[in-house]
N, C-alpha and C positions, 0 to 999 in steps of 0.2 A: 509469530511476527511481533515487531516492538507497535508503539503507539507513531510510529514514525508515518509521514503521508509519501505515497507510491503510488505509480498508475503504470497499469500494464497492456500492451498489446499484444494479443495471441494471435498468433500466423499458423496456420498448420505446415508444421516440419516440411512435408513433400512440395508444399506451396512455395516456402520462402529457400529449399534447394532450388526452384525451377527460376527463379529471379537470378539475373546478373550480379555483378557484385557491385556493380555502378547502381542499382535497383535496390539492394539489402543497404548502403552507404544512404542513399536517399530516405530511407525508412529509419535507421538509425538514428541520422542525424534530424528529423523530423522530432521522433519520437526524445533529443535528447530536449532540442529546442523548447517541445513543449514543456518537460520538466522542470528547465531554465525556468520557462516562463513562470507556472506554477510558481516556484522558490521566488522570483522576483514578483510579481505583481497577486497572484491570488490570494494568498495566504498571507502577506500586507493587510491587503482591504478586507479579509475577512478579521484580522484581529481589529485593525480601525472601525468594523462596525462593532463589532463587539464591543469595545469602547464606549462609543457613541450609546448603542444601547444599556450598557453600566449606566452613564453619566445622564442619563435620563429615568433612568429608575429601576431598570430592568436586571434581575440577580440572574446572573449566568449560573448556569450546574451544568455537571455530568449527569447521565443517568445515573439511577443507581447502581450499584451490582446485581443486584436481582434483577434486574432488568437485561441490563446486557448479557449478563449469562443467558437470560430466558432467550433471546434472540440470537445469540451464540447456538444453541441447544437447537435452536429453531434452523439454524441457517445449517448447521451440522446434520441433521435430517432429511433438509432437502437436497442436501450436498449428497447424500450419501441415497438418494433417490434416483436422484440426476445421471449419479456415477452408473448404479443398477439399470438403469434403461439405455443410455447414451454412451458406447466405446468412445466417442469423440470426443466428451465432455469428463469422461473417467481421463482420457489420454492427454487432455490441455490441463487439466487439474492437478494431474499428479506432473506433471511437466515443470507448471509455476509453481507447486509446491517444492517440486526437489530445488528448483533455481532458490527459490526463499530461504529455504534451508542452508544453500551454499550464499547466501548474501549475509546472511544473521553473522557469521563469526565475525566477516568484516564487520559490522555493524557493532560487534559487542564490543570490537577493538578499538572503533573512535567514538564512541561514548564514554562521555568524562562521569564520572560516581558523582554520586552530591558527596555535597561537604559533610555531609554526616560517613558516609562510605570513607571517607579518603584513612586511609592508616595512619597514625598520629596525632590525628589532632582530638 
């Protein structure tokens, strides 16, 4: 997955067959609204505080790489614990994973390259 922000609701398959289609429509459109929402108002006021905290003294960073890898490594371990004990948790996981995977091409395709990428220049 890219660094892009996402949020996901998992339905179990046989759950969201048993719903109407007036029922899956209500959940959709729930689920798009909030996303709306996110793009328009969270991620605003999260870079405005960010701001705010720059312009008062505070040096924003990433972690490092070692770091995230380390919790990468970490979250891949219990992923793969989780998957071992839980068919439910093996069958939603590889679920959103295939969907991610079929999302990424569209993804790679409207993402613009930096100006260093672009051919030409």
């Amino acid at each position: 997955m890219t660094s892009s922000s996402w949020l996901a609701l998992l339905i179990n398959q046989s759950v969201w067959d048993g719903y109407s289609d007036a029922q899956r429509g209500q959940i959709s459109t729930a689920c798009q609204a909030n996303i709306q929402k996110e793009a328009d108002e969270v991620i605003p006021a999260q870079v405005e505080t960010l701001r705010e905290l720059e312009e008062s003294g505070v040096k924003i960073r990433r972690f490092p790489d070692e770091v995230l890898n380390a919790l990468h490594d970490s979250w891949d371990e219990v992923r793969s614990e989780l998957m071992a004990k839980s068919p439910e948790f093996d069958e939603a996981y590889t679920s959103l994973m295939e969907h991610a995977e079929k999302m990424q091409q569209w993804h790679d395709l409207q993402t613009l390259p930096s100006k260093t990428d672009v051919q030409g220049d």
